[in-house]
Phi, psi and omega in degrees: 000155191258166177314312203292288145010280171311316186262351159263333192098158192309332190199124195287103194277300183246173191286167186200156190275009152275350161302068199224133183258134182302145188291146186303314204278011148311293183338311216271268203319278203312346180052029179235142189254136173246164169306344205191132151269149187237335179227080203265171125303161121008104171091343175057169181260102172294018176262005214260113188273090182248160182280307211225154180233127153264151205227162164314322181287002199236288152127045182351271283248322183261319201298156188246136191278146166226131179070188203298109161302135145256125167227129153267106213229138168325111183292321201296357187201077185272311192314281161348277187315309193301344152332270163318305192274359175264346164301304161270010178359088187191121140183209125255135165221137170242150224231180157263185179270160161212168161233028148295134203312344176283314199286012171272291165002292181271337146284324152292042129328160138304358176316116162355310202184140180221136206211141181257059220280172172272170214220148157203138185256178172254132188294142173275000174247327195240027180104222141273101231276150138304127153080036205242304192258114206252079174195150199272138171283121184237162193247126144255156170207154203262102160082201168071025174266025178255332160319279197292351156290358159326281177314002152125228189276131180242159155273000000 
């Protein structure tokens, strides 16, 4: 059984409270198509213009990332992806503020770029959520920084 596989269960059956999807209009400001969502729902978000979605039945986390990455990655467990997406470095991510030993990690990262948009996620049941995160978000990124100057001041 996989790392993911243990901390989700074999196959993402119900909604679960890492379900809060990033709102369409990042998508629209980066203009940009990615190869692959690595931490998708069932079925992938049709606004997120990705090629290919991985889902918890797929297992992101044992799979080898190819191209431009998007991650939206479970906060209950974040550290393992930021790993990862710093391994392969080709992406996005959006990530939460934390004071976990992974947000050290990544800010000293080799990342590229950081940019801070204001956040409302989107509900996979009721729309657009108030209040679902009570922390701020940020988009890092592996290249793509003139994308992310949309959003105002990058690091």
């Amino acid at each position: 059984m996989s790392y993911q596989q243990k901390l989700f269960g074999a196959q993402q059956e119900v909604l679960t409270s890492d379900d809060w999807y990033t709102p369409e209009w990042i998508f629209e400001t980066l203009g940009l198509k990615f190869d692959v969502d690595v931490a998708s729902p069932p079925g992938g978000v049709s606004w997120i213009p990705a090629t290919t979605y991985l889902t918890m039945a797929d297992d992101g986390l044992s799979v080898n990332w190819t191209g431009r990455v998007w991650m939206n990655p479970p906060y209950s467990n974040p550290k393992p992806w930021v790993i990862k997406f710093l391994e392969h470095g080709d992406g996005i991510a959006l990530l939460p503020t934390s004071n976990g030993a992974w947000h050290q990690i990544l800010w000293e990262s080799e990342a590229d770029w950081v940019a801070l948009p204001p956040m409302r996620f989107q509900s996979p049941t009721k729309g657009l959520a108030k209040g679902t995160i009570p922390t701020r978000c940020w988009l890092v990124g592996m290249g793509y920084k003139d994308e992310l100057s949309r959003f105002g001041k990058v690091r």
